[in-house]
Structures are given as structure tokens and as C-alpha cells.
C-alpha positions as CSV (number, residue, x, y, z in Angstrom):
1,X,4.9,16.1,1.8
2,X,6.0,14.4,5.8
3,X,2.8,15.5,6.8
4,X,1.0,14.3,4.4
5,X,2.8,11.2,4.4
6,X,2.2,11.2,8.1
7,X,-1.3,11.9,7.9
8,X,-1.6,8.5,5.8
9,X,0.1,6.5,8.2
10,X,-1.7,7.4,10.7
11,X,-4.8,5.9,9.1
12,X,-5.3,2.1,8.3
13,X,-6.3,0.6,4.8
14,X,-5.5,-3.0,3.3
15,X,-6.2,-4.3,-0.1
16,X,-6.6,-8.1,-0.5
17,X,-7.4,-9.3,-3.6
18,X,-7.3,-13.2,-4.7
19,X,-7.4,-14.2,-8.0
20,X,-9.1,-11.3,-9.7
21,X,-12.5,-12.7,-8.0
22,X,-12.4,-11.6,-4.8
23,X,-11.5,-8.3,-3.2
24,X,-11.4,-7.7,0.1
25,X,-11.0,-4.1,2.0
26,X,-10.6,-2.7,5.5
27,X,-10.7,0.7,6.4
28,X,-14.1,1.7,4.3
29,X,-16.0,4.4,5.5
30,X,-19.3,4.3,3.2
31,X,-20.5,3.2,0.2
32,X,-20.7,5.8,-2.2
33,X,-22.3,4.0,-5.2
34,X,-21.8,0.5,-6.8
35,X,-23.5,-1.9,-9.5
36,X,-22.3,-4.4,-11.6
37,X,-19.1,-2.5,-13.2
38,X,-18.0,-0.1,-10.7
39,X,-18.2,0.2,-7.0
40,X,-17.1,3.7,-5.4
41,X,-15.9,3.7,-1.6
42,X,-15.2,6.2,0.7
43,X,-12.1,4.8,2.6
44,X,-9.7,6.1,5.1
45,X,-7.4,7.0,2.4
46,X,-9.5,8.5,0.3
47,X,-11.8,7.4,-3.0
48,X,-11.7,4.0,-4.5
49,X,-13.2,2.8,-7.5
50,X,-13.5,-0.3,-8.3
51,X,-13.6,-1.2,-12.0
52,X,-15.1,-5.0,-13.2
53,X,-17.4,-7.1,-14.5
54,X,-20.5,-8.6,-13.0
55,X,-19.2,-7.5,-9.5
56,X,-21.2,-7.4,-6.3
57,X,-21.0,-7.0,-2.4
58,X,-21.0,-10.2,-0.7
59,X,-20.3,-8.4,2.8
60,X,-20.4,-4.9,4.5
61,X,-19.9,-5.2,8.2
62,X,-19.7,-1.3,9.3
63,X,-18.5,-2.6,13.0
64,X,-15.1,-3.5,11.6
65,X,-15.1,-1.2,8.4
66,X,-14.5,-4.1,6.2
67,X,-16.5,-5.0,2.5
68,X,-15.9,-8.3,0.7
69,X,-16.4,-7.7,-3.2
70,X,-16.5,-10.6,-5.4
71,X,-16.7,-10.8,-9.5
72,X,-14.5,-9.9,-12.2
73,X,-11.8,-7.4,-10.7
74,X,-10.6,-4.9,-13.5
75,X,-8.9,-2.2,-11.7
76,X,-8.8,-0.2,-8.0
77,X,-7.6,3.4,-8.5
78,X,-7.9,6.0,-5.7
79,X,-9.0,9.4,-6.9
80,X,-6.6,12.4,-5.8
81,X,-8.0,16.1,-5.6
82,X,-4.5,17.1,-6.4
83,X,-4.4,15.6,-9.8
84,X,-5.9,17.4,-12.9
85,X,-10.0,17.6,-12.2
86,X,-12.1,16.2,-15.0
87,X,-14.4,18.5,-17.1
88,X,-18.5,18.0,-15.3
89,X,-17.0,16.7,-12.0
90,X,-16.5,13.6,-9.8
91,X,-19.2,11.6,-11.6
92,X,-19.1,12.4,-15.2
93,X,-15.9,10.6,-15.2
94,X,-17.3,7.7,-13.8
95,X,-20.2,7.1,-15.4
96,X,-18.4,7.8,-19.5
């Protein structure tokens, strides 16, 4: 558990998000997937999925890994390997 714990610290993620319209995040590696009511990021610590409605990406600048989301901001929950794995994989459960 320290080492994991140390491993996170080690890496750098921040979570802004301003009156359920605007979400902004550092640390993003890539894009996974994203349209109107879910947006799925590969970050530094880990999946993110980003739940909403009538969401889109106003910015991506790779330089800085930063993205600025704006819409309807539902929920953010990272997913964990550890936890209990869904029956058809990573993306059945998104797309239900």
C-alpha cells in the first residue's frame, strides 16, 4: 500500500471543475474516447470517465498535458483494475 501510495505521488493530476460547466484536467495522457455524454481519458493516475450532458472538448494542448471540458458535468470516476471487473470488459460498461 506505501508503494503504491508513493507511486501516485510521484505522478501529477489536478481536477478543476467550476460550476458543473467547466472541467479542467492536467496530467492527461490521451484521449481514449469521448462524445456528448462520456469522455474517457488516459491520465497519469489512471482512467477517467467523464459522465454529462451535451459535453465537449474546448481544448487539448498535448505540450502541457492539459484538456478543458465544458458542458453538463455529471460525474468523474477513475476506473481501478483492483475492483471487481465487469462482465464483457472495459467498454461494455461504458457504453450500457
Amino acid at each position: 500500500m506505501a508503494d503504491e501510495r508513493k507511486n501516485y505521488e510521484q505522478r501529477s493530476q489536478n481536477l478543476v471543475l467550476k460550476d458543473r460547466r467547466r472541467l479542467m484536467i492536467s496530467g492527461v495522457r490521451h484521449v481514449e474516447s469521448f462524445n456528448e455524454e462520456c469522455i474517457v481519458l488516459d491520465t497519469e493516475l489512471g482512467i477517467l470517465v467523464i459522465r454529462g450532458i451535451a459535453m465537449h472538448i474546448n481544448k487539448l494542448n498535448v505540450e502541457t498535458s492539459e484538456i478543458d471540458v465544458e458542458g453538463e458535468i455529471g460525474s468523474c470516476e477513475y476506473l481501478d483494475n483492483s475492483g471487481p471487473q465487469r462482465k464483457g470488459g472495459f467498454f461494455s460498461g461504458l457504453f450500457r
